[in-house]
C-alpha positions in Angstrom: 7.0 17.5 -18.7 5.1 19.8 -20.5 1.5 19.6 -22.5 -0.6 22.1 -24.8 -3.8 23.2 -24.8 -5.3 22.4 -28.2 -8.3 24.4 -29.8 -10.9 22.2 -28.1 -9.3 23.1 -24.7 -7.8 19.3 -24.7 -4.5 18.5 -23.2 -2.4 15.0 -23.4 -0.9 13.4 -20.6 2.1 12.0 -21.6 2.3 8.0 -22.3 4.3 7.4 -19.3 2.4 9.5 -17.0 -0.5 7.1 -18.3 1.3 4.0 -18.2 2.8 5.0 -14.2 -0.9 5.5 -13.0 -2.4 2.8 -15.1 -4.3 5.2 -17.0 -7.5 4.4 -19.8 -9.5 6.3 -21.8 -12.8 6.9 -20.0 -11.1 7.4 -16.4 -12.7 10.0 -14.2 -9.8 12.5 -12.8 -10.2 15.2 -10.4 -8.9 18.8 -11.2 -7.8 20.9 -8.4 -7.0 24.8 -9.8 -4.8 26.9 -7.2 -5.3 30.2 -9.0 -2.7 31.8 -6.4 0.1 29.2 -7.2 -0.9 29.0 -11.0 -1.0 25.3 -10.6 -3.5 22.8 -11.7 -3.5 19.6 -9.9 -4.6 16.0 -11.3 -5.6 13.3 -8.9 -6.3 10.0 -9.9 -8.9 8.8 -7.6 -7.5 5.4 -5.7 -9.0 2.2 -7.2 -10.5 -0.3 -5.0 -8.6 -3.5 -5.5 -10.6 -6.3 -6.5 -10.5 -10.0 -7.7 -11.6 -8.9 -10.7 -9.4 -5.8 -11.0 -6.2 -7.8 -10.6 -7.1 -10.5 -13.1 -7.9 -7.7 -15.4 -4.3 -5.7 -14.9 -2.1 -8.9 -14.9 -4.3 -11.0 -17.4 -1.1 -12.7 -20.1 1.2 -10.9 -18.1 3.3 -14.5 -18.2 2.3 -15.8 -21.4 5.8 -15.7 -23.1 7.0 -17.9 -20.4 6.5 -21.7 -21.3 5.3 -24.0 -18.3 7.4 -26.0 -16.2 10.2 -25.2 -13.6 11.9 -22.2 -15.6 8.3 -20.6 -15.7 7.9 -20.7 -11.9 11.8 -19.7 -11.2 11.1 -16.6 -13.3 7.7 -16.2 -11.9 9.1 -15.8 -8.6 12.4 -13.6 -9.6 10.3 -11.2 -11.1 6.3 -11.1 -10.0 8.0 -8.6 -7.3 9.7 -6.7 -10.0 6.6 -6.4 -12.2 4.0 -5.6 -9.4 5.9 -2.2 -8.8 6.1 -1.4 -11.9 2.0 -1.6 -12.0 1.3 0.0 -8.9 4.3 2.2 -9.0 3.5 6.3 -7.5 5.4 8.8 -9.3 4.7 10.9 -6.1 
């Protein structure tokens, strides 16, 4: 993937790269510069997981599935499937 430095010395991650590492605007990254490779390095600091963190990441996550049995059979099939996705490393 590739990215450009605008006049304000700006660059945009991609919209997957965001969505992979559960990205927002305001989040704090760290930039490592290895002048003898040429490379620059972003790390996304590891958040700690909290209560509150996972009600705010999978808050409606299910709310096109109406209640009863079918809910909870497709709950189960793919809460597995979906949890990747979310915490998902492209390393």
């Amino acid at each position: 993937m590739k990215t450009t430095i605008t006049a304000k010395n700006q660059i945009t991650l991609p919209a997957e790269v965001k969505r992979r590492l559960g990205l927002r605007r305001g989040d704090v990254l760290a930039v490592i510069a290895d002048v003898s490779s040429g490379r620059i390095t972003l790390e996304v600091p590891r958040k700690r997981v909290t209560g509150e963190n996972v009600l705010a990441r999978t808050a409606g996550m299910w709310r096109d599935f109406p209640p009863g049995p079918e809910f909870v059979k497709n709950l189960r099939e793919g809460s597995g499937h979906r949890l990747e996705a979310l915490y998902e490393s492209p390393r």
